[in-house]
C-alpha positions in Angstrom: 0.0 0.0 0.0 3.3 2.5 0.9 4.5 1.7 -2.7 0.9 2.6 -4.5 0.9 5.6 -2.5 3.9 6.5 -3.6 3.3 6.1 -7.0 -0.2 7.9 -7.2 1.5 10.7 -5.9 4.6 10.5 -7.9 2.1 10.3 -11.4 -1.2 10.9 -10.5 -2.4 7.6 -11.5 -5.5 5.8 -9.9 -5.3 2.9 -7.3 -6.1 -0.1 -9.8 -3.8 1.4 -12.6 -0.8 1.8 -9.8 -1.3 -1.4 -8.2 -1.2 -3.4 -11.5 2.1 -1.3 -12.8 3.5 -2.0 -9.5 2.9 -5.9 -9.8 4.3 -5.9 -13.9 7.4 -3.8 -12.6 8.4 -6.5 -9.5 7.7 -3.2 -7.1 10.4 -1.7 -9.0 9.0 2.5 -8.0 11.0 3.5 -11.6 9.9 1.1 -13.9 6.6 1.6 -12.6 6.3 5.0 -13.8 7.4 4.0 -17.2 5.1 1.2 -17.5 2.0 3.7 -16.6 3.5 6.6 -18.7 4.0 3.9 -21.6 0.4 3.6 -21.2 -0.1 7.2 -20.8 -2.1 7.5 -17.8 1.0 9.1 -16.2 2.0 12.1 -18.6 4.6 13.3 -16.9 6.9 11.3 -14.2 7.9 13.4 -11.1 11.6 13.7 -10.0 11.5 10.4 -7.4 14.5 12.0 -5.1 12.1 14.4 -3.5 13.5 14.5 -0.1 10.1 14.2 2.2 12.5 15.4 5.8 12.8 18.3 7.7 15.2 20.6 8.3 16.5 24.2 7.0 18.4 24.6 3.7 21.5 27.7 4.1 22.9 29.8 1.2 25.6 32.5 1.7 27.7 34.6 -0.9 31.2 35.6 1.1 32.0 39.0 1.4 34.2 39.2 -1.2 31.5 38.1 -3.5 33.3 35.6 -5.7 31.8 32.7 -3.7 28.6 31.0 -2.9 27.8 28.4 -0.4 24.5 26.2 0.3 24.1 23.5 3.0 21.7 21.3 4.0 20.5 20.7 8.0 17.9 17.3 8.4 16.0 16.7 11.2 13.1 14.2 11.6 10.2 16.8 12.6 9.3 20.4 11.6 9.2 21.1 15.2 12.5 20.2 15.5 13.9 22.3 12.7 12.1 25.4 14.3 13.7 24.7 17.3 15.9 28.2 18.2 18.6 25.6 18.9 18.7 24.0 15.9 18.1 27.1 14.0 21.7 28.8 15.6 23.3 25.6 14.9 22.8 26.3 11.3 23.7 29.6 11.9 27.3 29.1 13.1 27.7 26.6 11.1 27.3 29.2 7.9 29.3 31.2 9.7 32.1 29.0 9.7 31.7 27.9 6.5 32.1 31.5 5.2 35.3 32.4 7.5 36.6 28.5 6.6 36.1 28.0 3.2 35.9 24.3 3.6 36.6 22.3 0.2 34.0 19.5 0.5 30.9 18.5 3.0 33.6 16.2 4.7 35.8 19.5 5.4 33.0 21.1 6.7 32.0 18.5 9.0 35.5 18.8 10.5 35.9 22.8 10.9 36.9 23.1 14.7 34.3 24.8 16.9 34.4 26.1 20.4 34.5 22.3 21.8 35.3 19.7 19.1 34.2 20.1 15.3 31.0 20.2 13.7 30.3 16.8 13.3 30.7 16.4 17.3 28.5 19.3 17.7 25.9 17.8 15.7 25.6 14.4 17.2 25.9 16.0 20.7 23.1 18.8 20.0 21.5 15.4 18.2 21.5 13.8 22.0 20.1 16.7 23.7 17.2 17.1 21.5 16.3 13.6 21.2 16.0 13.3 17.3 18.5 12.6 14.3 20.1 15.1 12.5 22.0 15.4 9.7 24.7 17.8 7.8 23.6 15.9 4.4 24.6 17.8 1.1 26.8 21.0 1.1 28.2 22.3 -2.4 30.0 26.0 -3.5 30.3 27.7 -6.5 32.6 30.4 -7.7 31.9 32.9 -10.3 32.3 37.0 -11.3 28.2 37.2 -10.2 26.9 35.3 -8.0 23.7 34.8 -6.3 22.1 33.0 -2.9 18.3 32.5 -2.8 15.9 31.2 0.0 12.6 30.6 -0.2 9.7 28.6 1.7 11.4 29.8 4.9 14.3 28.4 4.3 13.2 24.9 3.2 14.5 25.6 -0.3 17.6 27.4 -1.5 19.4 28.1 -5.3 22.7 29.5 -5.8 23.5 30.4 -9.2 27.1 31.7 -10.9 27.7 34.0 -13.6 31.0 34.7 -15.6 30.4 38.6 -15.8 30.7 41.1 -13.3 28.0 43.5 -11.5 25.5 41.0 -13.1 23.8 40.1 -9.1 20.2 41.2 -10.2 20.9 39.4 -13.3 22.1 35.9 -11.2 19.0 36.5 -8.8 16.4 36.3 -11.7 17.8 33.2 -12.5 18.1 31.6 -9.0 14.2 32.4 -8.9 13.8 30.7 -12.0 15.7 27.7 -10.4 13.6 27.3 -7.4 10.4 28.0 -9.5 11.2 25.2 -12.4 13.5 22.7 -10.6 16.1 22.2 -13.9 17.9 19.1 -13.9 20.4 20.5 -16.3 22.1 24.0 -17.6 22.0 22.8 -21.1 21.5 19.9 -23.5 24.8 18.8 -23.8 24.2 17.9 -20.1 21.5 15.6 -20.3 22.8 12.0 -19.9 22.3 10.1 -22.3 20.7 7.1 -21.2 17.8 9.1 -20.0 17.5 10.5 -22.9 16.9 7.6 -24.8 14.5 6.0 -22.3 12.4 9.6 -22.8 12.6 8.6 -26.6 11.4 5.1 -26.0 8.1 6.7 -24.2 7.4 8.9 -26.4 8.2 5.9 -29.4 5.7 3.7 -27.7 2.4 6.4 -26.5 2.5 7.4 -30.6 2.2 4.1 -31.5 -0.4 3.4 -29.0 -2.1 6.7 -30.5 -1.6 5.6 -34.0 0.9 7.6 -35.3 2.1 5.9 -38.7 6.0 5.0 -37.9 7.3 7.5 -40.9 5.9 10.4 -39.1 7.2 9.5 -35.6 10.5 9.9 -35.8 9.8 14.0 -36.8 7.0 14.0 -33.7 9.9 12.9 -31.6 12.2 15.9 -32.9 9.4 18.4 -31.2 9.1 15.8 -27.9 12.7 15.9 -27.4 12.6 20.1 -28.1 9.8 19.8 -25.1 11.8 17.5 -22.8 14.8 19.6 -22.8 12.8 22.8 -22.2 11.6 21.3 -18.9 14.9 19.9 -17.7 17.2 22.5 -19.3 17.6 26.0 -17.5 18.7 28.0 -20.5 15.8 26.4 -22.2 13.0 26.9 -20.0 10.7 29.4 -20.4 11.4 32.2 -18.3 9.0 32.8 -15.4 8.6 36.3 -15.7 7.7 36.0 -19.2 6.9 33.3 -21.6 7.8 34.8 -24.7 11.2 34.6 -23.9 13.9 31.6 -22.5 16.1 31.7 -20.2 18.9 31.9 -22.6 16.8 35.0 -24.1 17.7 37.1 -20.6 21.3 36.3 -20.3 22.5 38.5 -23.2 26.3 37.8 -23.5 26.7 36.5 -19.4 27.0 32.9 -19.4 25.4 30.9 -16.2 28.7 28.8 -14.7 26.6 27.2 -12.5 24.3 26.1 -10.1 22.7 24.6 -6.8 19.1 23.7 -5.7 18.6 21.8 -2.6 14.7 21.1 -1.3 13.2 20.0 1.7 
């Protein structure tokens, strides 16, 4: 019953049509998707790494402005994560991140605090509060322009790079587009190819289940592919603030180096 639910909410699928996928896939949650969208009662699958805990997500740009950091804090309950405690935890651990530096998420589990390092800190604050907490994903980025963006209270955050200077309101725009339409990649040339080719193989089998004579399908896949990578690709998304124009369409000669989204 946890797997149907899942499923339902993942596609949007009803009980019977999920529960039969579910049996034809082994329980495998992936191919179960496929199998439904194959059959087009799922038209679009939803990213399956939603992370469902709590916590707060942290973004910081350094005071010189040439680097951006984002962290992630997990705890098992929302109560928890508005705790004030857990709250200045994340706090001084930005903190040090920004004076520190630190390479990697292992670094910055390590940076020395008043008594022992972070990690210590964590598992003893962990102890006192009763629940399991985590330091689970950090990442940086480096660029000319650079922006860090929170939103939904801190339970999502976006930082975004640019290789031209005094471009921040430029970099913000596009950190909003980030948290608004999740991209999975900067551009095409990203997108791995074995995904690619499974999208090509749904698409291949729903027009054949609609009809579509096999000469034409090949030039209906040219437009599904178009549409895939505008949903996955930030420079070909539509921009949020106006759909006339992609995100490529608002960068003008700036090029985007990079970026982060982590979601709670």
């Amino acid at each position: 019953m946890e797997l149907i639910k899942q499923l339902r909410e993942m596609t949007g699928a009803g009980m019977v049509d999920c529960k039969k996928a579910l049996d034809e896939a082994n329980n495998d949650l992936q191919k179960a998707v496929e199998i439904l969208r194959k059959k087009g009662i799922a038209k679009a699958a939803k990213r399956t790494d939603r992370e469902t805990n709590e916590g707060v997500v942290k973004v910081a740009v350094n005071a010189a402005g040439d680097e951006a950091y984002i962290f992630e804090l997990t705890s098992e309950t929302d109560f928890v994560s508005r705790n004030e405690k857990f709250q200045n935890f994340a706090n001084e651990v930005m903190s040090l991140v920004l004076s520190a530096n630190p390479e990697n998420l292992e670094a910055l589990l390590s940076l020395p605090m008043s008594q022992g390092d972070v990690r210590e800190n964590l598992a003893t604050l962990s102890g006192t509060i009763g629940e399991k907490m985590e330091l689970r994903r950090f990442a940086r980025l480096q660029g000319s322009s650079l922006a860090a963006y929170s939103h939904l209270g801190g339970k999502l955050g976006v930082l975004v790079a640019l290789d031209q200077p005094a471009q921040t309101d430029l970099a913000m725009e596009v950190a909003m587009q980030v948290a608004a339409a999740n991209p999975k990649y900067l551009e095409s040339s990203e997108v791995d190819a074995e995904e690619l080719l499974k999208e090509k193989e749904i698409y291949r089998v729903q027009l054949l289940k609609e009809g579509k004579p096999e000469a034409m399908i090949e030039k209906i896949l040219e437009g599904k592919v178009s549409k895939f990578y505008a949903e996955v690709c930030l420079v070909d998304q539509e921009f949020i603030k106006d759909d006339k124009k992609k995100v490529k369409d608002i960068l003008g000669t700036a090029k985007i180096l990079g970026f982060f989204r982590f979601s709670l």
